[in-house]
N, CA, C and O atoms as a Tripos MOL2 file, in Angstrom:
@<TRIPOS>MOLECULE
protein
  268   267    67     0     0
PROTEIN
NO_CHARGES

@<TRIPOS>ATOM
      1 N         170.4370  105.7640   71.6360 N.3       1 UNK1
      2 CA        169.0230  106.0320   71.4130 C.3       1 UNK1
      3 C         168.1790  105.4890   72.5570 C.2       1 UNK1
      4 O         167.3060  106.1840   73.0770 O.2       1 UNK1
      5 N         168.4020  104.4260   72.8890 N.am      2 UNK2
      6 CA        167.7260  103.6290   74.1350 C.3       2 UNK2
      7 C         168.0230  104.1430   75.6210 C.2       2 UNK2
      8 O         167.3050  103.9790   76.6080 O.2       2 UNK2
      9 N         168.9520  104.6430   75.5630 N.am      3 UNK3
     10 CA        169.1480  105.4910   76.9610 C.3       3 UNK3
     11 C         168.4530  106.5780   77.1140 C.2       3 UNK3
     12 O         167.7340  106.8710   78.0680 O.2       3 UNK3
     13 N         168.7620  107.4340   75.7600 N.am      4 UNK4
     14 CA        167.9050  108.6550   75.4440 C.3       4 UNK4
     15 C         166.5000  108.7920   75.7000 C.2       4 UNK4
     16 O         165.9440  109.8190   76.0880 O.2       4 UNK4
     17 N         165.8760  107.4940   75.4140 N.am      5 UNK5
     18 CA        164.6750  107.2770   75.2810 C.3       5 UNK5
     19 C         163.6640  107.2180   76.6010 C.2       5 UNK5
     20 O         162.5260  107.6190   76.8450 O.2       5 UNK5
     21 N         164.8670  106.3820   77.4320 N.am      6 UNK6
     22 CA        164.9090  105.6550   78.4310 C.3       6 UNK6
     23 C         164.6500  107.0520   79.4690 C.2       6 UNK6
     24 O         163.6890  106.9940   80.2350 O.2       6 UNK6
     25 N         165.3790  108.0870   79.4720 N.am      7 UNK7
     26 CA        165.6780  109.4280   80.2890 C.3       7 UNK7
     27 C         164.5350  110.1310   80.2580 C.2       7 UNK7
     28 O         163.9950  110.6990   81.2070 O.2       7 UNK7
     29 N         164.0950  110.0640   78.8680 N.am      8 UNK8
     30 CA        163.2900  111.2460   78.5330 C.3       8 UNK8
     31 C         161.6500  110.7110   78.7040 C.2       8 UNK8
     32 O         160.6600  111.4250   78.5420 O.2       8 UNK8
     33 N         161.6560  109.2420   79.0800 N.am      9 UNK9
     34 CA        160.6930  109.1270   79.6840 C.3       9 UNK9
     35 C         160.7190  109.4660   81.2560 C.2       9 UNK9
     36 O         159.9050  110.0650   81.9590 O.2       9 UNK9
     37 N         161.5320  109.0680   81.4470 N.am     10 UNK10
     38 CA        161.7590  109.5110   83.1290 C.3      10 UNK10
     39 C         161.2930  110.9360   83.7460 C.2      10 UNK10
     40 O         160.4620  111.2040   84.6140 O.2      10 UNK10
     41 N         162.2110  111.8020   82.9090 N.am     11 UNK11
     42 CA        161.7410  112.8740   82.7210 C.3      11 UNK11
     43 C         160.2790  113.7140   82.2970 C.2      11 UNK11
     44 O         159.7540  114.6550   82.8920 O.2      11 UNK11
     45 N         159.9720  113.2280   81.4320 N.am     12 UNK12
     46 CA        158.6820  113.4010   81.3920 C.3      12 UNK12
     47 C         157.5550  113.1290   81.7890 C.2      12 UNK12
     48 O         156.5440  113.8290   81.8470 O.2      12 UNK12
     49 N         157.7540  111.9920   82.0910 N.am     13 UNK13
     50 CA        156.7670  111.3040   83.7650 C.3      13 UNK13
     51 C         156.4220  112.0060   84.7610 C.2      13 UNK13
     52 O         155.3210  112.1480   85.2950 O.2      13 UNK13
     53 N         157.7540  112.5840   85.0620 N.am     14 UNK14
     54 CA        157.8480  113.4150   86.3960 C.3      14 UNK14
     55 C         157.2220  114.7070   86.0920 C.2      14 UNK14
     56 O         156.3040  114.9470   86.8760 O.2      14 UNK14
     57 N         157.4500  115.7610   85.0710 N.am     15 UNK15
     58 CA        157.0570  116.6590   84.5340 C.3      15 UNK15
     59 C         155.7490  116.6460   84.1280 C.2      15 UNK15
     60 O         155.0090  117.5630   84.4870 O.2      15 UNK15
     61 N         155.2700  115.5920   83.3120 N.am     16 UNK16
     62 CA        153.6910  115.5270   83.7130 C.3      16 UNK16
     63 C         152.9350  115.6720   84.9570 C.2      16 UNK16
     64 O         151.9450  116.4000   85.0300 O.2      16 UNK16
     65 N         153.3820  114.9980   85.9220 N.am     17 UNK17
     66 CA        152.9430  114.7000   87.3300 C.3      17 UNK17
     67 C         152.6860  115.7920   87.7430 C.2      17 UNK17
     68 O         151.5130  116.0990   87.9590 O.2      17 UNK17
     69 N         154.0510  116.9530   88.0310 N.am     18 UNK18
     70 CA        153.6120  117.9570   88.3980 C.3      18 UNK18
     71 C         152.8470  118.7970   87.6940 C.2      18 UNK18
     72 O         151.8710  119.4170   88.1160 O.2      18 UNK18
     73 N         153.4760  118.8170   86.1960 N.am     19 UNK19
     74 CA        152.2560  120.2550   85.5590 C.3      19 UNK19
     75 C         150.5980  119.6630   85.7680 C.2      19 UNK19
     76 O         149.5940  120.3530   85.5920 O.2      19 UNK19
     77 N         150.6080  118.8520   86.0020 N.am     20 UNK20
     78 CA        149.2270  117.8230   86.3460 C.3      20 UNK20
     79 C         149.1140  118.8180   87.8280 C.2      20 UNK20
     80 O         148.6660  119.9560   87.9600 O.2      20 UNK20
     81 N         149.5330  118.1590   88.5380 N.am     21 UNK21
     82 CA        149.1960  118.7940   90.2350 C.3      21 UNK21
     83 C         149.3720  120.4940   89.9000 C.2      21 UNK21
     84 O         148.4720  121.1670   90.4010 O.2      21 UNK21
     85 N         150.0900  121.0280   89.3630 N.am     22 UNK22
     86 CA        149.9350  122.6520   89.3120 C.3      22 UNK22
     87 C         148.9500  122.8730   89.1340 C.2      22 UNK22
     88 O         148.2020  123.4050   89.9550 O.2      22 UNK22
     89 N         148.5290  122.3920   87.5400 N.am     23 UNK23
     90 CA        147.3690  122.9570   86.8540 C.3      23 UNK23
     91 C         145.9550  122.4190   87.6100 C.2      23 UNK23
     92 O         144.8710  122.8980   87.2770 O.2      23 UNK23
     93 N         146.0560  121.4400   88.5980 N.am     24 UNK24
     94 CA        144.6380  120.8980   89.1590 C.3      24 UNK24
     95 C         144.1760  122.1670   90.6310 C.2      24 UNK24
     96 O         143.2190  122.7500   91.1420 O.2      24 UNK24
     97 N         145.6340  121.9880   90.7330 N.am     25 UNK25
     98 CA        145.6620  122.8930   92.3320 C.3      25 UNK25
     99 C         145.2180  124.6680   91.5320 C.2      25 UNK25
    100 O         144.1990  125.2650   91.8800 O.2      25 UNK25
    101 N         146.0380  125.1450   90.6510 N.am     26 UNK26
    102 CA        145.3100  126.8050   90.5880 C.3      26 UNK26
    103 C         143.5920  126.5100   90.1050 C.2      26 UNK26
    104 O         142.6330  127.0930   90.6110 O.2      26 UNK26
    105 N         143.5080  125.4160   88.9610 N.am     27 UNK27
    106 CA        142.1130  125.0660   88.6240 C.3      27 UNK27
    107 C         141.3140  125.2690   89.9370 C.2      27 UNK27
    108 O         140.7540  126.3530   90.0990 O.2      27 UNK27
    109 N         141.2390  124.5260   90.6700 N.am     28 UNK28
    110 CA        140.4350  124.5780   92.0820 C.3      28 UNK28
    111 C         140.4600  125.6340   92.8260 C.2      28 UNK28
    112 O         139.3800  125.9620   93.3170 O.2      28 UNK28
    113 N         141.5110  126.3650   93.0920 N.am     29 UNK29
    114 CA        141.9660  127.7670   93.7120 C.3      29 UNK29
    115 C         140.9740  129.0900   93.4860 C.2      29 UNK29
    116 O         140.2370  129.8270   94.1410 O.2      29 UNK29
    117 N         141.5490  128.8590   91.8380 N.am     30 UNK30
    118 CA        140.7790  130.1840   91.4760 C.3      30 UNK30
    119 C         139.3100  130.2360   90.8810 C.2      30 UNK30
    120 O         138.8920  129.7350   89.8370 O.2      30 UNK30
    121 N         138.4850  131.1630   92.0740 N.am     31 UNK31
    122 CA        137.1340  130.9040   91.9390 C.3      31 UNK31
    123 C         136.4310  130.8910   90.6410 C.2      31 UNK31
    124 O         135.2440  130.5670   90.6880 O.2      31 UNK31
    125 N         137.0220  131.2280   89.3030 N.am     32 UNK32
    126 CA        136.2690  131.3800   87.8750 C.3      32 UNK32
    127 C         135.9830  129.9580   87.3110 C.2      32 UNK32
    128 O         134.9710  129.4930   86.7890 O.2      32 UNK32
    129 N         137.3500  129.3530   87.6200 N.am     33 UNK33
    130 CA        137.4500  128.1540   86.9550 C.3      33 UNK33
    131 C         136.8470  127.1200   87.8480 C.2      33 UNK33
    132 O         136.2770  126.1440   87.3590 O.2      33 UNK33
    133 N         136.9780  127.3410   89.4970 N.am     34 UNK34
    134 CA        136.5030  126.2350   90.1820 C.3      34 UNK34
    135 C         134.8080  125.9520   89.4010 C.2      34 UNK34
    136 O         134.5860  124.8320   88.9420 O.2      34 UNK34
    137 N         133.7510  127.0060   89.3200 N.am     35 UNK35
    138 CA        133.0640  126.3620   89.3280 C.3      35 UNK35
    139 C         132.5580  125.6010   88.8600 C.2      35 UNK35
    140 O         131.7650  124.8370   89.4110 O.2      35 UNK35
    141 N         132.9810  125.5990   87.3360 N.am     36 UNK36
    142 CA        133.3590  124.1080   86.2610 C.3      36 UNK36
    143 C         134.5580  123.8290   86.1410 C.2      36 UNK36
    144 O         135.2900  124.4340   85.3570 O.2      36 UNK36
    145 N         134.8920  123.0210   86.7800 N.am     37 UNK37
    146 CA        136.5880  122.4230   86.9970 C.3      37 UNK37
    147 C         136.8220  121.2040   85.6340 C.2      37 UNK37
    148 O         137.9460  120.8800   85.2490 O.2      37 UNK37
    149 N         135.6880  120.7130   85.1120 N.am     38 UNK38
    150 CA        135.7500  119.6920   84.2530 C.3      38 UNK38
    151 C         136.5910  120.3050   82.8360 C.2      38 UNK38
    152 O         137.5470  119.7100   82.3400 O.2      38 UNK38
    153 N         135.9990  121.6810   82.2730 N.am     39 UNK39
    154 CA        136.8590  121.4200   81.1580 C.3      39 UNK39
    155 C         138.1910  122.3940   81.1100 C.2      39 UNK39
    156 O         138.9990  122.4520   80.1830 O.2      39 UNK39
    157 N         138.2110  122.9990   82.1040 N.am     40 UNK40
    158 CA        139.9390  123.5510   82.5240 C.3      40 UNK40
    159 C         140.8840  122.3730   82.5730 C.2      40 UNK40
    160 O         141.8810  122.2780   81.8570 O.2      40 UNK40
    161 N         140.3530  121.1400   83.8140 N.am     41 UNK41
    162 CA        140.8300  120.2110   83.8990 C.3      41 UNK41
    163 C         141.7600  119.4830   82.6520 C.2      41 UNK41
    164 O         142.9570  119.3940   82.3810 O.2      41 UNK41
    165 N         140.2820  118.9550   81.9820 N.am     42 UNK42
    166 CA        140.2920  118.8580   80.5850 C.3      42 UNK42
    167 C         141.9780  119.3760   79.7790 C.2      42 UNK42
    168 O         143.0260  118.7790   79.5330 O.2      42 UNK42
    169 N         141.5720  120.5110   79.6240 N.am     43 UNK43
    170 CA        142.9920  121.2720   79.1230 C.3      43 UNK43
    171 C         144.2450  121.2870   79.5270 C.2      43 UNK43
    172 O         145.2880  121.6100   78.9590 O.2      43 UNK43
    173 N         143.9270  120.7640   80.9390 N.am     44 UNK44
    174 CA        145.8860  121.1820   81.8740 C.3      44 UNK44
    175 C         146.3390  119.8330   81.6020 C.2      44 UNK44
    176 O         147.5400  119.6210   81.7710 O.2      44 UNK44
    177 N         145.2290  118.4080   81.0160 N.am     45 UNK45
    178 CA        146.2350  117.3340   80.9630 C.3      45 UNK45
    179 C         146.6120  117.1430   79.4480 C.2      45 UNK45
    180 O         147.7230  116.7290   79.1180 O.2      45 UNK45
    181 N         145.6900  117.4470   78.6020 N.am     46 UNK46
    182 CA        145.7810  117.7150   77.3400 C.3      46 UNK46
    183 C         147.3950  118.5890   77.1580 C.2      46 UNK46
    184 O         148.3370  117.9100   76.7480 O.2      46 UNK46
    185 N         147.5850  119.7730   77.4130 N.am     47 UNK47
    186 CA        148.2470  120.4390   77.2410 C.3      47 UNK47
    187 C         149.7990  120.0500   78.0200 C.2      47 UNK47
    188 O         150.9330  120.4510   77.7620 O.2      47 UNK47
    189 N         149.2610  119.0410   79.1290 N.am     48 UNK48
    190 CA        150.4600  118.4140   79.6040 C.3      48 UNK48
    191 C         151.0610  117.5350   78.6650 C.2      48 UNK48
    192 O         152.2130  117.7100   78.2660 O.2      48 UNK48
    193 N         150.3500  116.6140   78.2980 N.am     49 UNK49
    194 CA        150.5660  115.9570   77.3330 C.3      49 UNK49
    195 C         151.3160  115.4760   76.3660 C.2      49 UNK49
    196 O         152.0060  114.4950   76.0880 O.2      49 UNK49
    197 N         150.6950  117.2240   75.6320 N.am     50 UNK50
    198 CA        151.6390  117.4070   74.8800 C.3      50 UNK50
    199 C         153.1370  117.8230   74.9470 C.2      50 UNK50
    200 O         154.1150  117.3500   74.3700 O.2      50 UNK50
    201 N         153.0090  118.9220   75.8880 N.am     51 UNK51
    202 CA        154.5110  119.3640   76.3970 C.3      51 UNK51
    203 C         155.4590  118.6040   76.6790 C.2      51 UNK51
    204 O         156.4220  118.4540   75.9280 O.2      51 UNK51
    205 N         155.2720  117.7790   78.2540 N.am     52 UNK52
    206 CA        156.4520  116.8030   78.8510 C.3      52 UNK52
    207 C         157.0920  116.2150   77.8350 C.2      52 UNK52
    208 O         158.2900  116.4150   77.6360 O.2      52 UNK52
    209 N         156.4530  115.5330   77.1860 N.am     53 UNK53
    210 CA        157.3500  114.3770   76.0820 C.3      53 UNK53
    211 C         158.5550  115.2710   75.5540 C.2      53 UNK53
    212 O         159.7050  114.8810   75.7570 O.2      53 UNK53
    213 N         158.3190  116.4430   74.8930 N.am     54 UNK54
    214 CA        158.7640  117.0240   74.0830 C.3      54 UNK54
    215 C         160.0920  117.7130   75.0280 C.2      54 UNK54
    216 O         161.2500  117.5640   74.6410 O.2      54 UNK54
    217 N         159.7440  118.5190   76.3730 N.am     55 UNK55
    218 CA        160.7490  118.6210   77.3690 C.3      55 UNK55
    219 C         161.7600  117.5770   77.9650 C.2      55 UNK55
    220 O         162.9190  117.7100   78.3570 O.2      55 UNK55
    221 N         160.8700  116.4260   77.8930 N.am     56 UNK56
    222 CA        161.8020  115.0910   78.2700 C.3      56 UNK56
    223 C         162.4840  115.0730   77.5150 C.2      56 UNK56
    224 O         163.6510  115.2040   77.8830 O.2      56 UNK56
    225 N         162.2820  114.9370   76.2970 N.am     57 UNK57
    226 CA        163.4560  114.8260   75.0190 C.3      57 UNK57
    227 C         164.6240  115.9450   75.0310 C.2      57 UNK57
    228 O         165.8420  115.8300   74.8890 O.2      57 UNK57
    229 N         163.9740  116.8300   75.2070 N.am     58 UNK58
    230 CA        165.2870  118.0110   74.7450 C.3      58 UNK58
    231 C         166.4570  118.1690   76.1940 C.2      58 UNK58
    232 O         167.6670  118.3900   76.1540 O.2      58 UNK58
    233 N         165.3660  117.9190   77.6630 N.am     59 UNK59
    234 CA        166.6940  117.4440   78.3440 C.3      59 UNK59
    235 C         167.5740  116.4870   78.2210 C.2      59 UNK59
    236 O         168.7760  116.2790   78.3810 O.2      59 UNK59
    237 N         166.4910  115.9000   77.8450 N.am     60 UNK60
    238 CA        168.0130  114.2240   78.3380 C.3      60 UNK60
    239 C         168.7320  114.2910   77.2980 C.2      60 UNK60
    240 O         169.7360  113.5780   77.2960 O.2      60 UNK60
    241 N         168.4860  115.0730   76.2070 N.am     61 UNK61
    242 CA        169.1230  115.0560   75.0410 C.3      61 UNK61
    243 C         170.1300  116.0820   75.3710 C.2      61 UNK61
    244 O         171.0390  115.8360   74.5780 O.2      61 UNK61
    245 N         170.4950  117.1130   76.1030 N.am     62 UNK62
    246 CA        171.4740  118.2930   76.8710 C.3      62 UNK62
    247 C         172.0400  117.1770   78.0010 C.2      62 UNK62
    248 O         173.2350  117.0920   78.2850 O.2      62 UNK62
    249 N         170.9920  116.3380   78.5980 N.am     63 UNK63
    250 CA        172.2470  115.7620   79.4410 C.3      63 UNK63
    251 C         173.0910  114.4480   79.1470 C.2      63 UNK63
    252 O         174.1850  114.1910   79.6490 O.2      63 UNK63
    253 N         172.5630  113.8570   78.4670 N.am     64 UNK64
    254 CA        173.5640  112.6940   77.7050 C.3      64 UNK64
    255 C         174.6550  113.9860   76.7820 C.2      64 UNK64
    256 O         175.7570  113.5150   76.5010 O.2      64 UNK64
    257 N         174.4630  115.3560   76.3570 N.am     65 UNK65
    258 CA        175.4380  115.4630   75.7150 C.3      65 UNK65
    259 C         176.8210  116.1660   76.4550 C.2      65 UNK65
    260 O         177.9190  116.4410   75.9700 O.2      65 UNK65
    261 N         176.1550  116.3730   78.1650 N.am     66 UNK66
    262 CA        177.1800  117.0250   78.8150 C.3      66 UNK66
    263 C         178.1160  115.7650   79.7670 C.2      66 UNK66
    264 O         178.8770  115.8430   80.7320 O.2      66 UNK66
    265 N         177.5370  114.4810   78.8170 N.am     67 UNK67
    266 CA        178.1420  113.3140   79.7280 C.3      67 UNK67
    267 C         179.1700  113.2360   78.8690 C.2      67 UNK67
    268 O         180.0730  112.4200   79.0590 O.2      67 UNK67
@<TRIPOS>BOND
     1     1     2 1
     2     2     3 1
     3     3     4 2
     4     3     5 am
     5     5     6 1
     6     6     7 1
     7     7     8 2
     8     7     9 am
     9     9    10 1
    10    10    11 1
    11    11    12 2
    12    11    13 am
    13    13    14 1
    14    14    15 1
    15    15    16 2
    16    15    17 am
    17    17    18 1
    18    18    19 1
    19    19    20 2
    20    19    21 am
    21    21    22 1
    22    22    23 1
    23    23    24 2
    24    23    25 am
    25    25    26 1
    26    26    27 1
    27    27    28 2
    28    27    29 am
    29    29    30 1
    30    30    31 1
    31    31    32 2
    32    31    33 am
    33    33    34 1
    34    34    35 1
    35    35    36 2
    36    35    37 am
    37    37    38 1
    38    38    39 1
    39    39    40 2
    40    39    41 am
    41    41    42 1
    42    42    43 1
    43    43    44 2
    44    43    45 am
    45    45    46 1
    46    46    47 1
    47    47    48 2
    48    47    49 am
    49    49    50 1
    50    50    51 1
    51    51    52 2
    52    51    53 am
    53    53    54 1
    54    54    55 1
    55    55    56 2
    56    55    57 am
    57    57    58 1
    58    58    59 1
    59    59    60 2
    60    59    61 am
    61    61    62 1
    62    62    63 1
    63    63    64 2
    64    63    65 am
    65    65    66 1
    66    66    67 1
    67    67    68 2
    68    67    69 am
    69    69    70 1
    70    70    71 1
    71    71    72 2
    72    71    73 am
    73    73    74 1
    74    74    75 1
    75    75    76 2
    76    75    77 am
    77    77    78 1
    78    78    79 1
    79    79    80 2
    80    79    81 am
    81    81    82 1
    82    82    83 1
    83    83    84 2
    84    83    85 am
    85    85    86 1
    86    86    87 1
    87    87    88 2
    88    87    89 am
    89    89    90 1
    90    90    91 1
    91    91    92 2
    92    91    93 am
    93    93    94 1
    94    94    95 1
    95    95    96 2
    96    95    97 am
    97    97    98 1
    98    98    99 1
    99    99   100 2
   100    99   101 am
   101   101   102 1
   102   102   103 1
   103   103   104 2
   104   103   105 am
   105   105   106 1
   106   106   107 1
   107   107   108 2
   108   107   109 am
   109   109   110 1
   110   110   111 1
   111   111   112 2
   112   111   113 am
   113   113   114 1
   114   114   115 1
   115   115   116 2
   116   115   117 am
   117   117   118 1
   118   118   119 1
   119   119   120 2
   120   119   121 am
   121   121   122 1
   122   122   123 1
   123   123   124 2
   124   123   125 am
   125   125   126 1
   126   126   127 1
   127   127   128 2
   128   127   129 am
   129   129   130 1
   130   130   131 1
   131   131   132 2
   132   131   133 am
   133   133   134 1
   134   134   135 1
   135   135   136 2
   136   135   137 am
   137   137   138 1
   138   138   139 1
   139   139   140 2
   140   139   141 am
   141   141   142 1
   142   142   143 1
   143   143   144 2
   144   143   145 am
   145   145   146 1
   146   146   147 1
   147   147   148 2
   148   147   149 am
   149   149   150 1
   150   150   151 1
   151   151   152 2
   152   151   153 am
   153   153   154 1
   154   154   155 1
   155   155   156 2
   156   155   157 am
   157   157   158 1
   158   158   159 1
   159   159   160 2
   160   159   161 am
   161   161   162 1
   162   162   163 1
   163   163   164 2
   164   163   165 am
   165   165   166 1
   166   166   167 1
   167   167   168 2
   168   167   169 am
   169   169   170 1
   170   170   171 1
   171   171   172 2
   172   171   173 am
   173   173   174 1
   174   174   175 1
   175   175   176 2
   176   175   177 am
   177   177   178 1
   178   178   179 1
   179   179   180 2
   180   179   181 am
   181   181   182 1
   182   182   183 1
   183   183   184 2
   184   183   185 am
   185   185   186 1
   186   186   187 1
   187   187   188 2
   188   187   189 am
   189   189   190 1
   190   190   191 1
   191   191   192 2
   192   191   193 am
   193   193   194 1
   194   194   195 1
   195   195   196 2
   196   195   197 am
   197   197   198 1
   198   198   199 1
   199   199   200 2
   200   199   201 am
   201   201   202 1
   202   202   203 1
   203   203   204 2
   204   203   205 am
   205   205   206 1
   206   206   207 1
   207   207   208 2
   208   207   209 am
   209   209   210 1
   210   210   211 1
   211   211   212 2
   212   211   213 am
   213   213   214 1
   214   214   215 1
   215   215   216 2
   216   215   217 am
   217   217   218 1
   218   218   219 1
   219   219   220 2
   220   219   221 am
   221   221   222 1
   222   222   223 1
   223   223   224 2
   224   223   225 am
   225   225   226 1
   226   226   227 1
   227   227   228 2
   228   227   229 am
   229   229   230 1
   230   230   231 1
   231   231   232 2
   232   231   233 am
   233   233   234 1
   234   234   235 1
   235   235   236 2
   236   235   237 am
   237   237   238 1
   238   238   239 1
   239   239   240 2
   240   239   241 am
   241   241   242 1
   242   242   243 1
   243   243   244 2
   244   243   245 am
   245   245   246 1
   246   246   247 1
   247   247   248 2
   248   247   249 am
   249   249   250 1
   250   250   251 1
   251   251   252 2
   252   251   253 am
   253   253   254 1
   254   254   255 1
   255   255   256 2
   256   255   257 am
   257   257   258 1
   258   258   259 1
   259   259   260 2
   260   259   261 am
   261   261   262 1
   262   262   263 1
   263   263   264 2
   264   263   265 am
   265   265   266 1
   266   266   267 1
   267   267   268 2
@<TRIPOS>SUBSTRUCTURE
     1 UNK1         2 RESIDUE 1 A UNK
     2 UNK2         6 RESIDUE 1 A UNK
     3 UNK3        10 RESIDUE 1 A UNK
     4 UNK4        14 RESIDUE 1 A UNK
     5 UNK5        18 RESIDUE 1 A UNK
     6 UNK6        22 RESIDUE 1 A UNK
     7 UNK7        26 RESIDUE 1 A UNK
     8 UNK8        30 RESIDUE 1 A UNK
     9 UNK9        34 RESIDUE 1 A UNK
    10 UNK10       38 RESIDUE 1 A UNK
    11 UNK11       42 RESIDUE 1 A UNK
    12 UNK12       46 RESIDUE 1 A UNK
    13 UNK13       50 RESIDUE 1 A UNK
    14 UNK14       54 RESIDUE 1 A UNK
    15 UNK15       58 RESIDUE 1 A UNK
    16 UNK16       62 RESIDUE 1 A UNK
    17 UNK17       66 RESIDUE 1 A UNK
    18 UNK18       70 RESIDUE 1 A UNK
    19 UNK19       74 RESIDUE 1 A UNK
    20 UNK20       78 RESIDUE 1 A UNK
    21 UNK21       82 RESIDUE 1 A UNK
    22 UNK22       86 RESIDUE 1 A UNK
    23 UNK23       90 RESIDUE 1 A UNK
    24 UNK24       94 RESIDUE 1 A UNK
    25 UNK25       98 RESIDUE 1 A UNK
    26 UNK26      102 RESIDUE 1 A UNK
    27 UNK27      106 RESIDUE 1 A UNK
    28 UNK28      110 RESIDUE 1 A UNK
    29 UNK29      114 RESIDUE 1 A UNK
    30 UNK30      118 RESIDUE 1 A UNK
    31 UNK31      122 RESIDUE 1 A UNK
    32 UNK32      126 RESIDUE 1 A UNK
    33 UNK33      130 RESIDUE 1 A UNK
    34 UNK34      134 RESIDUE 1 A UNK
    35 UNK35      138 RESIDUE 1 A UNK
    36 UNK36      142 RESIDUE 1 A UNK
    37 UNK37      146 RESIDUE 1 A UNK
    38 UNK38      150 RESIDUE 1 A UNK
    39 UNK39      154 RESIDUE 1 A UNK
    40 UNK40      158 RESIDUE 1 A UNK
    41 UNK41      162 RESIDUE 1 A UNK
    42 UNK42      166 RESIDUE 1 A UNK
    43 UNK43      170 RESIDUE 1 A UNK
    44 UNK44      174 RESIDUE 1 A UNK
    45 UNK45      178 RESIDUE 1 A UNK
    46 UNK46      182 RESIDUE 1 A UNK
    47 UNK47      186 RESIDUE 1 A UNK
    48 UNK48      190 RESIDUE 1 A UNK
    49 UNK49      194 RESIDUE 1 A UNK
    50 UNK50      198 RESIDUE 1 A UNK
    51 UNK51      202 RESIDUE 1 A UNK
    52 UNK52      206 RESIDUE 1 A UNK
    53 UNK53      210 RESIDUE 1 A UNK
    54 UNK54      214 RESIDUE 1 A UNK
    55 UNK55      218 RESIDUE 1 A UNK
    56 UNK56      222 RESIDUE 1 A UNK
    57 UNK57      226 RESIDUE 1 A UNK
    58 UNK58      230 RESIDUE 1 A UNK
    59 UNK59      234 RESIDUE 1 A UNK
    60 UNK60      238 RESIDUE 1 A UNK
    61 UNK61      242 RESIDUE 1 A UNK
    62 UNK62      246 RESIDUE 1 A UNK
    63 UNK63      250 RESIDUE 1 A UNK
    64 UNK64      254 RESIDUE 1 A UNK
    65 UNK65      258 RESIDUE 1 A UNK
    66 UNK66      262 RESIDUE 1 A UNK
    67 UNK67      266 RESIDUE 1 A UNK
């Protein structure tokens, strides 16, 4: 459980980070959203959020089981 735990934070750290930098970089890009960037913003970390954890888990949980 503690390894598991241990991974899937790792994992999800990292996976935040980027869906973080994706979602900031098209936010700014594309001219609809640039010109209120606050509550797109808003949403890409929210929505990160929620996701990573849940991706962290289900990998490390496939790769502790292919160990």
């Amino acid at each position: 459980m503690g390894t598991r735990f241990q991974l899937a934070s790792i994992i999800g750290s990292i996976a935040f980070i980027v869906l973080i930098g994706i979602g900031f970089i098209v936010i700014l890009t594309v001219p609809e959203l640039s010109r209120n960037p606050v509550y797109p913003m808003i949403w890409a970390v929210v929505i990160s959020a929620i996701i990573t954890p849940v991706a962290g888990w289900v990998i490390a949980s496939k790769i502790i089981k292919v160990r």
